[in-house]
DRENPA-847581 format. One line per 5 residues: number of its first residue (from 0); for each residue x, z negated, y of N, C-alpha, C, O. Coordinates in Angstrom, 3 decimals. Atoms other than C-alpha are relative to their C-alpha. Layout:
N
NUM> X Z Y X Z Y X Z Y X Z Y | ... $
END
This chain:
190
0> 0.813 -0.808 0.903 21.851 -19.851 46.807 0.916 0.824 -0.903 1.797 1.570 -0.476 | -1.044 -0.911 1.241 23.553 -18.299 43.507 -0.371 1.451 0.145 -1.495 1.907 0.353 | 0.441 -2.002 -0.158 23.698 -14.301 43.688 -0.517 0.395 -1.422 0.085 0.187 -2.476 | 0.779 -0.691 1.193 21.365 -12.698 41.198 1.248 0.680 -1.199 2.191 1.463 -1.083 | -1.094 -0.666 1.258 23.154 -12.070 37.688 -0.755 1.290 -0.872 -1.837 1.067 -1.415 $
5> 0.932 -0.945 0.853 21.983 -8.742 35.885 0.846 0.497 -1.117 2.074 0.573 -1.157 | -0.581 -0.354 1.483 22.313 -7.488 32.164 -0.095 1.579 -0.119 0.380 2.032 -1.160 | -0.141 -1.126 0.020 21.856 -3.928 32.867 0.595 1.152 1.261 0.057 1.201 2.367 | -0.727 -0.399 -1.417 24.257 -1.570 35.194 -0.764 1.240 0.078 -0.574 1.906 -0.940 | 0.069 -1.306 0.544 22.535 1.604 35.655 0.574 1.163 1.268 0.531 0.635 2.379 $
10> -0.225 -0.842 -0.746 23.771 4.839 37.687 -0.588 0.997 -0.172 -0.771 1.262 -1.360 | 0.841 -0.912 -0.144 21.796 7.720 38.654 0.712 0.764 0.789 1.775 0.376 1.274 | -0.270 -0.707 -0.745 22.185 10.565 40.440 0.135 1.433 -0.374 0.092 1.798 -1.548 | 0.545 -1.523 0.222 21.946 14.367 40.894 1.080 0.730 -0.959 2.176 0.805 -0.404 | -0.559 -0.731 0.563 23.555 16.327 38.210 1.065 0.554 0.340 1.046 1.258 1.350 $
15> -1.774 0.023 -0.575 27.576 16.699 38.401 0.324 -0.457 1.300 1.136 -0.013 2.112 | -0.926 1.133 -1.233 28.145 14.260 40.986 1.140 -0.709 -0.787 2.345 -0.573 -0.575 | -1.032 0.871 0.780 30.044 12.318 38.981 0.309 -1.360 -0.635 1.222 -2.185 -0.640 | 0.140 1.080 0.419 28.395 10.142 37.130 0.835 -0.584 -1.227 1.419 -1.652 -1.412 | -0.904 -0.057 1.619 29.976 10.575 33.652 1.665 -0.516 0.655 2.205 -1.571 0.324 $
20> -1.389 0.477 -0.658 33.489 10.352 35.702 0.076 -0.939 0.567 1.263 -1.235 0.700 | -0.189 1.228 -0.328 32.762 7.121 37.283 -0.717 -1.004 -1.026 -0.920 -2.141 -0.599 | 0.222 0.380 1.254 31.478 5.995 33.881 1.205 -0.616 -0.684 1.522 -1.788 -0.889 | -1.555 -0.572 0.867 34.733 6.960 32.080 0.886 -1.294 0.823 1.524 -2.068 0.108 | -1.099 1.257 -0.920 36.727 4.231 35.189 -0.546 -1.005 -0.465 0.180 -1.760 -1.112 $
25> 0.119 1.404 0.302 34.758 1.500 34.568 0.015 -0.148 -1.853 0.260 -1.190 -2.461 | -0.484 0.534 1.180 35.019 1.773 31.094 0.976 -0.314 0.100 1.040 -1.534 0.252 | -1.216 0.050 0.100 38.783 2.244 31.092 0.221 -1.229 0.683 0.628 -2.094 -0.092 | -0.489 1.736 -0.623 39.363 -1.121 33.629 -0.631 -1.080 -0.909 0.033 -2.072 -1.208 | 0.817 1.199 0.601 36.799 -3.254 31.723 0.241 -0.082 -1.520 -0.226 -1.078 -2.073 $
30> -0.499 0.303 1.206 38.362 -2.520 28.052 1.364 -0.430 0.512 1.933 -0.992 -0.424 | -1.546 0.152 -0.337 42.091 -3.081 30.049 -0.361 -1.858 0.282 0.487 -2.671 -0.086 | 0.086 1.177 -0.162 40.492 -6.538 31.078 -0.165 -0.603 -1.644 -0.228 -1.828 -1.547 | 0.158 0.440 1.190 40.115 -7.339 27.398 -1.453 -0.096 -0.747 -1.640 -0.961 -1.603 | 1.355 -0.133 0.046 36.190 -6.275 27.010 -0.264 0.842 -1.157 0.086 2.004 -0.952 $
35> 0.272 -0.789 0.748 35.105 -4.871 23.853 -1.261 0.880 0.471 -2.320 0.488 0.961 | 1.524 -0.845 -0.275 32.793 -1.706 24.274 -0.058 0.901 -1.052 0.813 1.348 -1.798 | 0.515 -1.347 1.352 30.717 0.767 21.976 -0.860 0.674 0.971 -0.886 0.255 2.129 | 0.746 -0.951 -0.268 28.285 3.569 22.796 0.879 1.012 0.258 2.021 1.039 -0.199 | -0.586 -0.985 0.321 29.017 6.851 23.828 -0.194 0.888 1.547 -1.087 0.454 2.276 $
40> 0.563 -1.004 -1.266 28.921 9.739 27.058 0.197 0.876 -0.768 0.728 0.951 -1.876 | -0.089 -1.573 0.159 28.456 13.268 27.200 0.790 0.391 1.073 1.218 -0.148 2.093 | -1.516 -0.886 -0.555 30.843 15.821 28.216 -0.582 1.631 0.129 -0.883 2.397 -0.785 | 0.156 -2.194 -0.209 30.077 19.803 29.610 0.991 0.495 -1.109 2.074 -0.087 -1.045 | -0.495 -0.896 0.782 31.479 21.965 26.892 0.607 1.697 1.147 -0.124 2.289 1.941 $
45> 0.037 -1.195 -0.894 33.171 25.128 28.687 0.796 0.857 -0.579 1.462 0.372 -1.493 | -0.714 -1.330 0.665 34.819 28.272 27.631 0.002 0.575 1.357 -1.053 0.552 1.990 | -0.228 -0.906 -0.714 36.408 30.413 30.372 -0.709 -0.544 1.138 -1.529 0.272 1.557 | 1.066 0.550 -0.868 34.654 28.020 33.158 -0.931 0.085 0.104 -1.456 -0.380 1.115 | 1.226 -0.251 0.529 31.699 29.030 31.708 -0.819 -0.839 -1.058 -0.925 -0.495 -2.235 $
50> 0.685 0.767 1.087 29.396 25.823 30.322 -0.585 0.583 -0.991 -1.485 1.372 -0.703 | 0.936 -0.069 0.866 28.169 26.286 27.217 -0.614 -0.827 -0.935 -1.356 -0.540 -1.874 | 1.313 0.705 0.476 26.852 23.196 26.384 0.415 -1.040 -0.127 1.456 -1.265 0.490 | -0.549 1.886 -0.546 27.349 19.380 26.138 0.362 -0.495 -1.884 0.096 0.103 -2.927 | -0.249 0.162 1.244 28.761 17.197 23.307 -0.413 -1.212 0.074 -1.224 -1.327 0.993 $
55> 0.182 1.115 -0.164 28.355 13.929 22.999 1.290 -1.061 -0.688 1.782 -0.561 -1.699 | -1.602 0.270 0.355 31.686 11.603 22.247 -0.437 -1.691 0.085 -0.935 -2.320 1.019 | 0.153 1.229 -0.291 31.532 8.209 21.144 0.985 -0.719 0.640 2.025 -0.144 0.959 | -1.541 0.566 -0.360 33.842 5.386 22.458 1.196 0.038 -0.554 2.330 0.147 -0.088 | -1.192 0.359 0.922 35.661 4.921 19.550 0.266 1.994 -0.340 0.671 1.985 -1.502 $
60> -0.596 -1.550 -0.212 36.502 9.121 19.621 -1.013 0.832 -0.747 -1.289 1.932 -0.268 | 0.815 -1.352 0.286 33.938 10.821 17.198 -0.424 0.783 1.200 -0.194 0.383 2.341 | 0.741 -1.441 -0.862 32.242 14.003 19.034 -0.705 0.518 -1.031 -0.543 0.569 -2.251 | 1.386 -0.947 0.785 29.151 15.924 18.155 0.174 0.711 1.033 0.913 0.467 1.987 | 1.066 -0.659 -0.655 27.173 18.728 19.574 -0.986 -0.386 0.364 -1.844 -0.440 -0.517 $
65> 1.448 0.652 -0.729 24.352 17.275 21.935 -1.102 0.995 0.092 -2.270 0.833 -0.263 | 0.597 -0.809 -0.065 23.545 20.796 22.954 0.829 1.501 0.236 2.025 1.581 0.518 | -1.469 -0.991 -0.588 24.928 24.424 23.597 -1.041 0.866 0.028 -2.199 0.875 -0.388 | 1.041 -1.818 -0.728 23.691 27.965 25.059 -0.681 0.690 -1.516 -0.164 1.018 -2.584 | 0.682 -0.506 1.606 20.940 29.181 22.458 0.791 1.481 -0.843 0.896 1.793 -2.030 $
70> -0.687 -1.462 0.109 22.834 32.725 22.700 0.906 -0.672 -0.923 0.702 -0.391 -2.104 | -0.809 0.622 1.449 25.770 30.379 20.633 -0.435 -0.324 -1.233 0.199 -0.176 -2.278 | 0.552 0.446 1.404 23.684 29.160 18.122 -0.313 1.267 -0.898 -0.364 2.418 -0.463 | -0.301 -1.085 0.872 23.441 31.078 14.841 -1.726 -0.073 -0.390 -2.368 0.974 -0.472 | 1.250 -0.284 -0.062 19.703 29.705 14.251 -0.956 -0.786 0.753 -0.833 -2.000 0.588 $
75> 1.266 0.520 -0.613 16.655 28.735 16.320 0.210 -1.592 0.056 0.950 -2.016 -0.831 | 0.168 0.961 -0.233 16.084 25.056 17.652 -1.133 -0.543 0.783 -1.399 -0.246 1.948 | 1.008 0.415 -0.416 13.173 23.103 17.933 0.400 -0.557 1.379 -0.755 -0.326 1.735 | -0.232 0.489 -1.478 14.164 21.726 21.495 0.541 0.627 1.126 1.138 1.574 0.613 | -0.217 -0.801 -0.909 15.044 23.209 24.381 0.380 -0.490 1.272 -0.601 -1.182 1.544 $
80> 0.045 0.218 -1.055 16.284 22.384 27.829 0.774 0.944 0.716 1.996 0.961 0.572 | -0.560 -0.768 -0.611 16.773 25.239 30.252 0.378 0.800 -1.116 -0.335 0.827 -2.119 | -0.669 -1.103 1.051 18.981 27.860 28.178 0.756 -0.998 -0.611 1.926 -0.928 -0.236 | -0.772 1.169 0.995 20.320 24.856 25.835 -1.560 -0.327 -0.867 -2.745 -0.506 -0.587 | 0.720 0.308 1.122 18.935 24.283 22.633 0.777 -1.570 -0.574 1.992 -1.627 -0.759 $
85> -0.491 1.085 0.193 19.408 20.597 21.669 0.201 -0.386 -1.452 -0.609 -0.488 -2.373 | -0.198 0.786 1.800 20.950 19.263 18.468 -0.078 -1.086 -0.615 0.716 -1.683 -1.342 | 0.725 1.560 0.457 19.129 16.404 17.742 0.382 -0.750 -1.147 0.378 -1.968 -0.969 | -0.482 0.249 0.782 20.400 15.902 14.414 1.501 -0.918 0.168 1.758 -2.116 0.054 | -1.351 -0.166 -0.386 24.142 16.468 15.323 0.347 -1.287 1.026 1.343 -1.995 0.875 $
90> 0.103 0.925 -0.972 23.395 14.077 18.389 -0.054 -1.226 -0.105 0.449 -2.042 0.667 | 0.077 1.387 0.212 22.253 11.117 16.485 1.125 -0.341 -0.985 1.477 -1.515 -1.095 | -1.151 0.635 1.060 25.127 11.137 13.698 1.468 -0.869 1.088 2.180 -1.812 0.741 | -1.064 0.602 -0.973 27.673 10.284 16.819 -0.457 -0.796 0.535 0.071 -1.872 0.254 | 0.262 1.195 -0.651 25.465 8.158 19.332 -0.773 -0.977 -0.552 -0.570 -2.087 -0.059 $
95> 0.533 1.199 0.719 22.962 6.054 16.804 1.458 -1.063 -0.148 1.812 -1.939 0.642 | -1.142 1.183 0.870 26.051 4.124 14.838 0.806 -0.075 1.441 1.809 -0.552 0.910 | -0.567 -0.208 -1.531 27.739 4.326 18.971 -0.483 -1.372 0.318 0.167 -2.343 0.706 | 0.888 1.902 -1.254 24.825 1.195 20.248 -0.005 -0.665 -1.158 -1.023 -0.477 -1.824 | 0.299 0.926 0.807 25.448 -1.225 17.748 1.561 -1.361 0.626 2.787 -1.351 0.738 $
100> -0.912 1.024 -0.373 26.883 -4.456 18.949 0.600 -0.740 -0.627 -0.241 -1.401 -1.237 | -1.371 0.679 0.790 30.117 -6.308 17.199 -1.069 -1.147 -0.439 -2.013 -1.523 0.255 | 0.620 1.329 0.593 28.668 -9.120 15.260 0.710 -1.417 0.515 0.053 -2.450 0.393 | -0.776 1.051 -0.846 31.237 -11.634 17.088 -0.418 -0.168 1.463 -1.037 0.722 2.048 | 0.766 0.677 -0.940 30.430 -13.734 20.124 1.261 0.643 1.097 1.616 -0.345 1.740 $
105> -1.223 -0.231 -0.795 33.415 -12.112 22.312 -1.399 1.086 0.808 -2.438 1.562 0.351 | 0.488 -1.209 -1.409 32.221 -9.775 25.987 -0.378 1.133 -0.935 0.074 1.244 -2.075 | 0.186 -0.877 0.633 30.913 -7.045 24.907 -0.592 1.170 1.084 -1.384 0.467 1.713 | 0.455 -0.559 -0.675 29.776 -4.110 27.201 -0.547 1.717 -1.174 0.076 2.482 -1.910 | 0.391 -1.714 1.172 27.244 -0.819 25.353 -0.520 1.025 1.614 -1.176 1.015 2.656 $
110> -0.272 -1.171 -1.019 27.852 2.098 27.163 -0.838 1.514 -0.270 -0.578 2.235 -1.233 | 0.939 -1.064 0.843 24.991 5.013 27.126 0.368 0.869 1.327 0.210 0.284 2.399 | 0.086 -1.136 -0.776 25.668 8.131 29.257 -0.427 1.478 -0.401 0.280 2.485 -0.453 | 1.144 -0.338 -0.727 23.082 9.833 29.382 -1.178 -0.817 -0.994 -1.297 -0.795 -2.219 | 1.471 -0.264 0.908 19.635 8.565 28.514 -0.996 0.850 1.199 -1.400 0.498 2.308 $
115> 0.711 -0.795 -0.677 17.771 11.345 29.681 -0.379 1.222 -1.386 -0.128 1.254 -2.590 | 1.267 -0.759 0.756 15.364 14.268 28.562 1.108 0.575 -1.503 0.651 0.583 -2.646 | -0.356 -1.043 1.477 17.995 16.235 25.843 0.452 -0.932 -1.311 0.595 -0.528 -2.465 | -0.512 1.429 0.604 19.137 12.562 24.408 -1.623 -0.416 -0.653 -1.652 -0.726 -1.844 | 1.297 0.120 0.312 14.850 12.025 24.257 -0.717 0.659 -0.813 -1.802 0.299 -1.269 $
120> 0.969 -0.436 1.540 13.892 14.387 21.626 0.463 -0.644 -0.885 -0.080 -0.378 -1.957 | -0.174 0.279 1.562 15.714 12.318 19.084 -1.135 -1.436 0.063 -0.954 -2.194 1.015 | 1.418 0.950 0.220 12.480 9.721 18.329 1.054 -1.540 -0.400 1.004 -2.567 0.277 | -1.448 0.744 0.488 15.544 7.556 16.666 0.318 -0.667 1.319 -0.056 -1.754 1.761 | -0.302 0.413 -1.831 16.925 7.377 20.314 -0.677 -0.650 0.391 -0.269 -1.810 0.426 $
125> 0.492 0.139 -1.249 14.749 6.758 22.338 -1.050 -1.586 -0.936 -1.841 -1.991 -0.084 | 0.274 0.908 1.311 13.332 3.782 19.338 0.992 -0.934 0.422 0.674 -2.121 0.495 | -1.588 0.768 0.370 16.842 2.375 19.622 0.051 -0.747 1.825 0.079 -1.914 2.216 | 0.165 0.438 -1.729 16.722 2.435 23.868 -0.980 -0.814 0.384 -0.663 -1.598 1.277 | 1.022 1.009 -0.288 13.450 0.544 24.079 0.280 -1.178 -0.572 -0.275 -2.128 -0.020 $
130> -0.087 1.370 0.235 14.711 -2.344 22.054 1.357 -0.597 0.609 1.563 -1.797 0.791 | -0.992 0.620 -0.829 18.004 -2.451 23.794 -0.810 -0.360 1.658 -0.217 -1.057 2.481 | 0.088 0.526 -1.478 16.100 -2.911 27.138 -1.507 -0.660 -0.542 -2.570 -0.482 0.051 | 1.292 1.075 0.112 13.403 -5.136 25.711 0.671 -1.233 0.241 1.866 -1.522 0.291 | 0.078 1.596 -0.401 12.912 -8.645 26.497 0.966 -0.686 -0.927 1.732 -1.378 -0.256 $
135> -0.653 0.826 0.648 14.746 -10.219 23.829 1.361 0.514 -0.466 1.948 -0.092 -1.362 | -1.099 -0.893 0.056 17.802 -7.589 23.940 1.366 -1.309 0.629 0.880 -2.201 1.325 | -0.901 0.750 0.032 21.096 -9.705 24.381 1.532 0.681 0.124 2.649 0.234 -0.134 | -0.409 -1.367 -0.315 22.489 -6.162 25.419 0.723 -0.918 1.214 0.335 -2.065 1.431 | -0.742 -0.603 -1.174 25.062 -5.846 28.588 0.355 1.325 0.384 1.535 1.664 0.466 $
140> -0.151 -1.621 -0.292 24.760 -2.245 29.470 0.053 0.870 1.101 -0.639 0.937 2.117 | -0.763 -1.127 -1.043 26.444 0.344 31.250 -0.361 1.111 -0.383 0.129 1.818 -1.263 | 0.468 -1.783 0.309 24.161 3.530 31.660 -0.431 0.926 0.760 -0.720 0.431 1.849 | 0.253 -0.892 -1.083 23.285 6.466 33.474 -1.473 0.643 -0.412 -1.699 0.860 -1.602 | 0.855 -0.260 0.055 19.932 7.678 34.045 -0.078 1.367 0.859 0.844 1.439 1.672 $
145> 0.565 -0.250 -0.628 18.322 10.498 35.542 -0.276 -0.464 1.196 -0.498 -1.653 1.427 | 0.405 0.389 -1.129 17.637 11.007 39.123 -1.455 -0.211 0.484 -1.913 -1.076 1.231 | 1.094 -0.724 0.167 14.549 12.452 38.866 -0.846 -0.839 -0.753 -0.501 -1.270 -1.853 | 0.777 1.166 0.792 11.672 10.149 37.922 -0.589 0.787 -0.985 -0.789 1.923 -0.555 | -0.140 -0.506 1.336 10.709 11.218 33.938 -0.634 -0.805 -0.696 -1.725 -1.349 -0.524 $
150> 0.687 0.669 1.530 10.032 9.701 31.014 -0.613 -1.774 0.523 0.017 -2.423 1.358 | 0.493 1.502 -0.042 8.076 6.069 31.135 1.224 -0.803 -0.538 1.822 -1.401 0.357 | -0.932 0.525 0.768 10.544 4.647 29.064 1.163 -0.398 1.483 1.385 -1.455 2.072 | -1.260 -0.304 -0.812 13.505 5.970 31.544 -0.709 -0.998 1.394 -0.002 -1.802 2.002 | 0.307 0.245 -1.627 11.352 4.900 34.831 -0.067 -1.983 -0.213 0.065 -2.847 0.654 $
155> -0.232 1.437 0.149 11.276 1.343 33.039 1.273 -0.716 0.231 1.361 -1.804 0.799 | -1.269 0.523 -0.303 14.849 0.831 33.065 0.431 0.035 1.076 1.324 -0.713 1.474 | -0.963 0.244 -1.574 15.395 1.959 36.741 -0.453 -0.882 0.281 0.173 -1.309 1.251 | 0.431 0.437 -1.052 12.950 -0.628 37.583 -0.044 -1.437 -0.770 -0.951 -2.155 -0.350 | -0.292 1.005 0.639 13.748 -3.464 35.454 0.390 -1.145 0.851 1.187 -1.122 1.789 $
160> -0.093 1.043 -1.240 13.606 -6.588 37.118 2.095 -1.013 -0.729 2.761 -1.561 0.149 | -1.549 -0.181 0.204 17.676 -7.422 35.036 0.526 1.684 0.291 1.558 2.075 -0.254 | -1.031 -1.370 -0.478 18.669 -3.721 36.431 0.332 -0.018 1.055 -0.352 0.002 2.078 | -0.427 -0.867 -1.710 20.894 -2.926 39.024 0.180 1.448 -0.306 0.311 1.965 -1.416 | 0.684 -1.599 -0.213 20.376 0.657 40.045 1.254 0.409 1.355 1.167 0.020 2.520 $
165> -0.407 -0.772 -1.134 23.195 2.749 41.928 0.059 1.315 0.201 0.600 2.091 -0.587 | 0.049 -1.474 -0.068 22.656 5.867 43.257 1.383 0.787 0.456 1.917 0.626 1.554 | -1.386 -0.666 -0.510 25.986 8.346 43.008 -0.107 1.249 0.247 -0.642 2.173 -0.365 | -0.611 -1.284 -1.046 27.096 10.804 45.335 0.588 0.564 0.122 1.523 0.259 -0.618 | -1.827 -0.590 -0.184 29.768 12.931 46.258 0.759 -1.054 1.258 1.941 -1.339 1.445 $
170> -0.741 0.638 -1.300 30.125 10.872 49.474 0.926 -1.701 -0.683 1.973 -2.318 -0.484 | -0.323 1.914 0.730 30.156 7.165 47.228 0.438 0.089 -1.234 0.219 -0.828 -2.025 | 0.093 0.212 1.724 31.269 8.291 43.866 1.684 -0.663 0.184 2.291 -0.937 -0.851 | -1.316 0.445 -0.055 34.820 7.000 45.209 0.284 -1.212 -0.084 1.279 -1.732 -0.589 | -0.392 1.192 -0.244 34.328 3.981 46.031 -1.203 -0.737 -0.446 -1.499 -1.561 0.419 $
175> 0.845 1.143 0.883 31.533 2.071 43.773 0.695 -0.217 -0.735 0.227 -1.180 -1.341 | -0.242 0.721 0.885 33.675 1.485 41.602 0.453 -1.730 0.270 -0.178 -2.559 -0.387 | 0.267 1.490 -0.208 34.551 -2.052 42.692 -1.020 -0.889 -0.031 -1.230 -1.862 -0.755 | 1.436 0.689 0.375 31.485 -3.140 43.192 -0.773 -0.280 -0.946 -1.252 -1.399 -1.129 | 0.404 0.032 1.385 30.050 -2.175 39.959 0.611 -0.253 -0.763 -0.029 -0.139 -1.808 $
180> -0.703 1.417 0.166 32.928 -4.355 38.746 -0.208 -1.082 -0.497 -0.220 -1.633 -1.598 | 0.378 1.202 -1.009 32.091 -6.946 40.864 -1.059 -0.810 -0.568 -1.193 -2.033 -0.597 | 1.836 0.503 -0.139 28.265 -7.051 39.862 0.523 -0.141 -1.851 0.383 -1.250 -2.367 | -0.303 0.460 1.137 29.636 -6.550 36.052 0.398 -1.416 -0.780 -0.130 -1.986 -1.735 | -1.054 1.365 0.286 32.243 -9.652 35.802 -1.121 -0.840 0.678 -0.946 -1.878 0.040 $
185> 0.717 1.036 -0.116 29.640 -11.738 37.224 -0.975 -0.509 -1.480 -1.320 -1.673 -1.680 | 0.775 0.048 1.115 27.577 -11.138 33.718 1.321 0.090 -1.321 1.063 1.118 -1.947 | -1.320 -0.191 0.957 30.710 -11.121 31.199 1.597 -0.328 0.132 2.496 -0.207 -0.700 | -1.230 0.785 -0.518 33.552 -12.637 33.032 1.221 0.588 -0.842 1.744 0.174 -1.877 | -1.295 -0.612 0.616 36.282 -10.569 32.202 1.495 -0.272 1.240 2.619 0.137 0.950 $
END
């Protein structure tokens, strides 16, 4: 019996485990194997060990503002999560042009960290995420979700019959990386 091949990797898990950081490895091994990738993660912003707010950083190096402590901002923002005001604007000039796949037939891996709620006010986004995980998507993607069941959209991708789904930990954030590899190079043979 052949082992199930899947087109979408996703990782979950509770807020600073270390998803973004076991993100960041498998990128770095899977462009060293010769794998072209685009998209983009987010990154905590901090001053004095004191977050004040997230950025968003594509592969290829731009950075935006995703979000930051409303007290920083100079004026008002329609969005909000917790004491972060989201920069929806700012957010899509770095990760929109981020998911667009090479026009050449070479591996390709699109890399989204985070799709979740402060990434979901941009209408753009979350537009762009439903046709990468639609049916006729031709996507290979490496992304992190929410733990916390949420948006319809989001609860579609954990349960996607091409998704694998790993949940990270502090106990396992050491050692998935092989595996999620493993389960990769079976879909892109790097």
């Amino acid at each position: 019996m052949a082992s199930k091949t899947y087109k979408y990797f996703i990782l979950t898990g509770e807020p600073g485990v270390g998803k973004t950081t076991l993100t960041k490895k498998l990128v770095k091994e899977i462009v060293g194997k010769g794998v072209k990738t685009s998209g983009f993660y987010t990154e905590e912003v901090r001053y004095d060990r004191i977050r004040e707010g997230f950025d968003v950083v594509a592969l290829d190096g731009a950075r935006g503002r995703l979000a930051r402590d409303q007290n920083l901002l100079k004026n008002p923002v329609k969005h909000k999560v917790g004491k972060y005001g989201v920069l929806v604007e700012e957010f899509e000039i770095i990760a929109l042009p981020s998911l667009v796949k090479p026009n050449d037939s070479q591996a390709h891996l699109l890399v989204i960290d985070e799709i979740g709620k402060m990434e979901f006010f941009s209408e753009k986004f979350k537009n762009t995420i439903h046709n990468i995980f639609s049916p006729s998507s031709d996507y290979t993607v490496l992304a992190t979700i929410p733990v916390r069941k949420s948006d319809q959209l989001i609860e579609s991708i954990r349960n996607h019959k091409q998704a694998r789904v790993w949940t990270v930990t502090r106990e396992n954030r050491n050692s998935l990386q092989e595996e999620i590899l493993n389960e990769i190079n079976k879909t892109i043979s790097f």
